[in-house]
C-alpha positions in Angstrom: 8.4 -9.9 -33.9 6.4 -6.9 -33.4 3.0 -8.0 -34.5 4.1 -10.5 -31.4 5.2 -7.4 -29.0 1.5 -5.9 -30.2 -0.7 -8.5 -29.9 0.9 -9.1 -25.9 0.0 -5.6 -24.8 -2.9 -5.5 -26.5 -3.9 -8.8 -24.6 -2.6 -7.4 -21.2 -4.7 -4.3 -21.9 -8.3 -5.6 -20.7 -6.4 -7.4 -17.6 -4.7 -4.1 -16.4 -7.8 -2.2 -16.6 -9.2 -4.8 -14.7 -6.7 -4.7 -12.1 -7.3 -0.6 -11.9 -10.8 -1.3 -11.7 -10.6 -3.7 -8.7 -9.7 -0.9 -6.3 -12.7 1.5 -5.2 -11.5 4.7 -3.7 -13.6 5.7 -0.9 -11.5 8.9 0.1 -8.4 10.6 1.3 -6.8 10.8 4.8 -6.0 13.5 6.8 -2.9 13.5 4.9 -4.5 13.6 1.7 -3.5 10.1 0.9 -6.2 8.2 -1.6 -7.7 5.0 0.1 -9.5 2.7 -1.5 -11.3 -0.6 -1.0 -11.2 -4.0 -2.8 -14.8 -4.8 -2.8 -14.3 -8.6 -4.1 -12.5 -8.7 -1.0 -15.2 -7.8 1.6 -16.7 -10.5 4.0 -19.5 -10.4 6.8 -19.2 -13.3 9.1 -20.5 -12.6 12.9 -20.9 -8.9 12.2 -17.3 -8.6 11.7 -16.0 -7.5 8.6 -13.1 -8.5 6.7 -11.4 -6.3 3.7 -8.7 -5.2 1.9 -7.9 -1.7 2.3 -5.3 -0.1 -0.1 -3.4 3.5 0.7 -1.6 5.5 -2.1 1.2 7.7 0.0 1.5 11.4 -2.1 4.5 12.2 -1.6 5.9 8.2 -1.3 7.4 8.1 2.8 10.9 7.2 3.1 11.9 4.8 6.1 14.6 3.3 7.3 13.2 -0.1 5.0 13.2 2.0 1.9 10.5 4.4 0.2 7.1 3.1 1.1 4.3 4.5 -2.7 1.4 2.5 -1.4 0.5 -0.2 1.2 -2.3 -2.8 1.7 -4.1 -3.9 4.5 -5.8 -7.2 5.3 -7.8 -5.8 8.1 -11.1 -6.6 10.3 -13.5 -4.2 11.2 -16.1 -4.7 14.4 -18.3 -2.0 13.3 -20.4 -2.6 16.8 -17.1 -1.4 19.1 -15.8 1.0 16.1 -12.5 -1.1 16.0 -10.2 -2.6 13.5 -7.5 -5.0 13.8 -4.7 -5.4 11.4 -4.1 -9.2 10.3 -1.5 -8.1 7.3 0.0 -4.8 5.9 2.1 -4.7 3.2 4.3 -1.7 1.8 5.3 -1.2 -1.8 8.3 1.0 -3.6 5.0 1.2 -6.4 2.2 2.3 -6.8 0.6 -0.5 -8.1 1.4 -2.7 -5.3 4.0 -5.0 -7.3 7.7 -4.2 -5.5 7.0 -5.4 -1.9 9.2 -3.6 0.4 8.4 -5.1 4.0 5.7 -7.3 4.6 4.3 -7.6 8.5 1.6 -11.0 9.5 0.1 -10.1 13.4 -0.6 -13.7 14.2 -2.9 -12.6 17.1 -4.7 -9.1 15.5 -6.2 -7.7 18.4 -8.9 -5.0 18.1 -8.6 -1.5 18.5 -10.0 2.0 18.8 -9.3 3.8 14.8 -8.1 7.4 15.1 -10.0 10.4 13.3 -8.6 11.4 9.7 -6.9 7.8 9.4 -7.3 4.9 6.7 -8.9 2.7 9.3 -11.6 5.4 10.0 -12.5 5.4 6.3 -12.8 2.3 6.2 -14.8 1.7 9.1 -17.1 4.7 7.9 -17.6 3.0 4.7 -17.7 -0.6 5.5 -19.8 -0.3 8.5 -22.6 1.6 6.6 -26.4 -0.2 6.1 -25.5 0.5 2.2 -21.8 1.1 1.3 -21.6 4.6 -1.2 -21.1 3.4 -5.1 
């Protein structure tokens, strides 16, 4: 039984690095909160880019739907106007984005200005460059 228990972690060991290694941070926020990007999940169609943007709240924030660790956002940037519009965020109890504690779909995401110091604004900054930073 515990050559079993062994082998199993040491299979899930290469797929949890993996998941670690599919968020690249690309800063902090005002706040000092670490954002990162999902590159696998960035797509250019009509110079409009679509990605996943992930935030890592230190300290967690509580609200009135429980504590809130990290969040993801499904967002679009229009790097032409310098505005994003939210089609999904998600908030976690985690911080590996596993306990889902509210979930919010915009059916209509509408574009709008991104404010200094925020997630959007490094995203935008590092999306909407010729080259994005390695």
């Amino acid at each position: 039984m515990n050559s079993y228990r062994l082998s199993t972690i040491l299979l899930l060991v290469p797929a949890l690095a993996a998941a670690q290694a599919r968020w690249k941070e690309i800063g902090k926020t005002a706040n000092g909160n670490s954002v990162y990007v999902d590159p696998r999940s960035v797509k250019k169609v009509n110079g409009i880019i679509t990605a996943r943007v992930r935030v890592r709240f230190d300290p967690p924030v509580k609200t009135p739907q429980g504590m809130w660790a990290s969040s993801q956002t499904l967002a679009m940037f229009d790097c032409a106007k310098s505005a994003i519009a939210a089609k999904e965020n998600v908030y976690y109890a985690d911080d590996k984005g596993v306990k889902v504690v509210e979930r919010k779909v915009n059916a209509q995401p509408g574009f709008g200005p991104v404010l200094g110091g925020s997630m959007a604004k490094l995203a935008l900054d590092y999306l909407c460059t010729p080259t994005p930073p390695k």
